[in-house]
C-alpha positions as CSV (number, residue, x, y, z in Angstrom):
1,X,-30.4,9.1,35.8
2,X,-32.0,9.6,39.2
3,X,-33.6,7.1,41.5
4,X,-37.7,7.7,41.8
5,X,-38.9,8.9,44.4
6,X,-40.3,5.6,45.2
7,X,-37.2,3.6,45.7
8,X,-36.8,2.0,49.4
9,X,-33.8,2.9,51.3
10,X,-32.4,-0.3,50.9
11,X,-32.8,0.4,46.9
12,X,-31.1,3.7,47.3
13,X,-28.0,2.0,49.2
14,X,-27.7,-0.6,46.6
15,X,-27.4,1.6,44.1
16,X,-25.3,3.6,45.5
17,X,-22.9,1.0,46.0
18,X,-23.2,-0.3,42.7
19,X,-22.3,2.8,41.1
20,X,-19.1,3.4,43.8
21,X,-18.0,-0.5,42.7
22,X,-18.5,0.7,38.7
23,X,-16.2,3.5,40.0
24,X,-13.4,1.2,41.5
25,X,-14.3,1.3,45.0
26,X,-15.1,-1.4,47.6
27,X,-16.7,-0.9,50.8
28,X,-14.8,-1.9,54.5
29,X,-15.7,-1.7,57.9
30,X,-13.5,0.2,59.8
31,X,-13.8,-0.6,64.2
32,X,-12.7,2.5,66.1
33,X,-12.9,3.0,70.1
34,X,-16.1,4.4,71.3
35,X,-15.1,7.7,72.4
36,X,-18.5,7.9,74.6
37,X,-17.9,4.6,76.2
38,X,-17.9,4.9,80.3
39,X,-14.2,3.3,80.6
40,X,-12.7,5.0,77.3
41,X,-10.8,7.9,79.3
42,X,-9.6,6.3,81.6
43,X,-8.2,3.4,79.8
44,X,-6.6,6.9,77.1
45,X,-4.8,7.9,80.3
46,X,-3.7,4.4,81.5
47,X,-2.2,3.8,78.1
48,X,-1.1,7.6,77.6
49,X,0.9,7.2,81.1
50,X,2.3,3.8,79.7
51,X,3.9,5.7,77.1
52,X,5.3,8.2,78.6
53,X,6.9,6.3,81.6
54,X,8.3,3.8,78.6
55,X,12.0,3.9,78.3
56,X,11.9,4.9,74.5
57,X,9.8,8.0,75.5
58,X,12.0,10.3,73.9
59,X,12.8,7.9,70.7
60,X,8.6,7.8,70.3
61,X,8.2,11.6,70.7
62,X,10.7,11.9,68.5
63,X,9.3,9.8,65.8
64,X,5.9,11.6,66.0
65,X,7.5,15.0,65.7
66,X,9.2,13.6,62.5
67,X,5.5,12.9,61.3
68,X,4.0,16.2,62.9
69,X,3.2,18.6,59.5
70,X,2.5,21.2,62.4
71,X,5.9,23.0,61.8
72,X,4.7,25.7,64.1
């Protein structure tokens, strides 16, 4: 049945998460790196650099080609 028109925004949300919890599902909160953030590149390329001067460079590519589905 659908929510009136009425219904507050907070009111829509918790039904909404009432009916995904009826379905099985719980909510998390998932913390990912600001992309937009004024240090985020740099600190990509410090780490990126890390990587690839690492001694297990080629053991590391080679695991993420084993994972690549790109079989181009």
């Amino acid at each position: 049945m659908a929510t009136p028109q009425s219904d507050s925004s907070a009111e829509r949300v918790a039904n909404y998460r009432k009916r995904m919890r009826e379905q099985g599902m719980r909510p998390i909160q998932l913390w990912v790196a600001d992309v937009r953030s004024p240090g985020f590149s740099a600190e990509a390329h410090r780490q990126s650099v890390a990587v690839a001067d690492s001694e297990y460079a080629s053991d590391d590519q080679a695991f993420i080609d084993e994972l690549s589905l790109d079989e181009a």
